[in-house]
C-alpha positions in Angstrom: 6.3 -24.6 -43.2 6.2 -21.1 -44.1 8.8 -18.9 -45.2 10.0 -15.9 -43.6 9.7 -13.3 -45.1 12.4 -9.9 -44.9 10.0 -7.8 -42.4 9.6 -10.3 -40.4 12.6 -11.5 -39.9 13.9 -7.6 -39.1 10.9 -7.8 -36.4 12.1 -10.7 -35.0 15.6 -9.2 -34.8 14.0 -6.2 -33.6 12.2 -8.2 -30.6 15.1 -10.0 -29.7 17.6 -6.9 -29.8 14.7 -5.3 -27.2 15.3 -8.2 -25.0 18.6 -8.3 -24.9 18.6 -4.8 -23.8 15.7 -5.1 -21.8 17.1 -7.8 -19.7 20.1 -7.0 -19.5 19.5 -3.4 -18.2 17.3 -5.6 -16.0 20.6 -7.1 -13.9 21.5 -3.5 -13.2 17.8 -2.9 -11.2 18.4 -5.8 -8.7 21.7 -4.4 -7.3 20.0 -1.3 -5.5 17.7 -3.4 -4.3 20.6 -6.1 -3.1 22.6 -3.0 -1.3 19.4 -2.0 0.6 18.5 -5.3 1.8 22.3 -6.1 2.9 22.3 -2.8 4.6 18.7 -3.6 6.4 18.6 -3.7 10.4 15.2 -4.0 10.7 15.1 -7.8 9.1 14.2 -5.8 5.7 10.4 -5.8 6.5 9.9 -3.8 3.7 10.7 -6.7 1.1 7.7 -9.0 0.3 9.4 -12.9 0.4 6.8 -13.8 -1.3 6.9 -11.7 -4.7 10.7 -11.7 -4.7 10.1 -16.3 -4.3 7.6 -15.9 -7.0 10.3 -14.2 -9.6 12.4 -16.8 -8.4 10.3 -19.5 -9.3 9.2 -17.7 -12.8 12.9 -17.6 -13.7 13.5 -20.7 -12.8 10.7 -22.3 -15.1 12.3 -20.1 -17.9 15.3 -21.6 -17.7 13.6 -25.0 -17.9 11.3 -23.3 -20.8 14.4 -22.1 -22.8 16.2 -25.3 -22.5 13.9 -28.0 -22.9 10.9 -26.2 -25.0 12.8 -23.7 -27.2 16.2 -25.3 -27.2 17.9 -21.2 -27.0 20.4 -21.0 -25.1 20.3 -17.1 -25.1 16.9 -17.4 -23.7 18.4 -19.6 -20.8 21.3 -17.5 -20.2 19.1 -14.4 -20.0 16.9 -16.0 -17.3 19.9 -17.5 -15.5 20.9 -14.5 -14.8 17.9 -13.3 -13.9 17.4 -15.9 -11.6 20.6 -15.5 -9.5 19.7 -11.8 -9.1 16.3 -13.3 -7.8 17.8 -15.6 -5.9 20.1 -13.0 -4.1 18.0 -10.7 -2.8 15.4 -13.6 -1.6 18.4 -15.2 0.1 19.8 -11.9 1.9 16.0 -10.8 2.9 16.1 -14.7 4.1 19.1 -13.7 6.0 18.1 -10.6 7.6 14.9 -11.7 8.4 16.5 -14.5 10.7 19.2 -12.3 12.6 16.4 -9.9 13.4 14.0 -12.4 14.7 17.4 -14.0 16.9 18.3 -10.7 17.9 14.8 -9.9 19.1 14.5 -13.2 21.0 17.2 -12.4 22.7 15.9 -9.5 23.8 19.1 -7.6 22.5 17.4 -6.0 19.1 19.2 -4.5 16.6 18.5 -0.9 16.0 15.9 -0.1 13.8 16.3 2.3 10.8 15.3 5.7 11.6 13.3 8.2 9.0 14.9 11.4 8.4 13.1 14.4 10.1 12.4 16.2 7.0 10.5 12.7 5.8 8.4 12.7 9.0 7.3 16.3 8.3 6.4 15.6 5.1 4.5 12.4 5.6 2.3 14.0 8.5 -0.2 17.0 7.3 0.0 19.9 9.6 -1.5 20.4 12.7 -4.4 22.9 12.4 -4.7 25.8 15.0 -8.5 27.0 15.4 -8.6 30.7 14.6 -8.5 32.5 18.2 -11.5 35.0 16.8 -13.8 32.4 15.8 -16.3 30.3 18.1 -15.5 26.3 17.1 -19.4 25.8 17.5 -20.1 28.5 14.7 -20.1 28.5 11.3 -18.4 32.0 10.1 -21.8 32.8 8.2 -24.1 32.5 11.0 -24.1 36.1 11.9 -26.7 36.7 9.3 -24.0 37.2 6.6 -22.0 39.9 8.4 -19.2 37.5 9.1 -16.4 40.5 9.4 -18.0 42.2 11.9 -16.4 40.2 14.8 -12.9 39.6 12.5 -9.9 41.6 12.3 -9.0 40.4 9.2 -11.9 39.0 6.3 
């Protein structure tokens, strides 16, 4: 076996101090995404089941990897945690998806969420006018290069 030596054992500190932080900044990121699925009435369309069950499964083999492979419980605790927060949003979008699907068999629907009018003005480009002086079936140049002849404005 080799030794260790100083420097590395710093980087390894280093490394594992990242992760720690890392990670446990991490646990902070899924509760927006928790409040915004809870608050869903559209059956939180907008959250893939899939990629959210794939974390879920990932943090679930590290928790198996951590305790059976590396023997750290750190490492398991880290992707415990990690898991519930994977496991929570999957579960809610689960949730949601199923009251909206009841609701629209039922015909009764729940309302859907609305986009603010300034978003709908930015996401659409705006509606082009034709200028009143020019013909739509001419170029402005095909006058023979006196294009400001027939123009208020050049």
């Amino acid at each position: 076996m080799h030794d260790l030596t100083d420097s590395s054992l710093t980087t390894a500190a280093a490394i594992g101090w990242f992760y720690l932080a890392t990670n446990a900044m991490r646990v902070f990121t899924y509760l927006p995404q928790i409040v915004a699925v809870w608050r869903s009435t559209d059956g939180a369309r907008a959250v893939s089941l899939f990629t959210w069950g794939s974390w879920l499964v990932c943090n679930g083999s590290a928790i198996l990897y951590g305790a059976v492979v590396v023997h750290d419980l750190f490492f398991v605790l880290i992707a415990s945690v990690n898991f519930c927060g994977c496991t929570c949003v999957t579960l809610i979008t689960l949730q949601r998806r199923l009251q909206w699907r009841r609701a629209q068999q039922r015909g009764d629907g729940l309302p859907r969420q609305t986009v603010a009018p300034q978003a709908l003005q930015a996401a659409h480009p705006p509606v082009l006018v034709a200028h009143p002086l020019r013909s739509p079936a001419r170029r402005p140049d095909e006058d023979g290069g006196s294009h400001c002849k027939h123009r208020l404005a050049c």
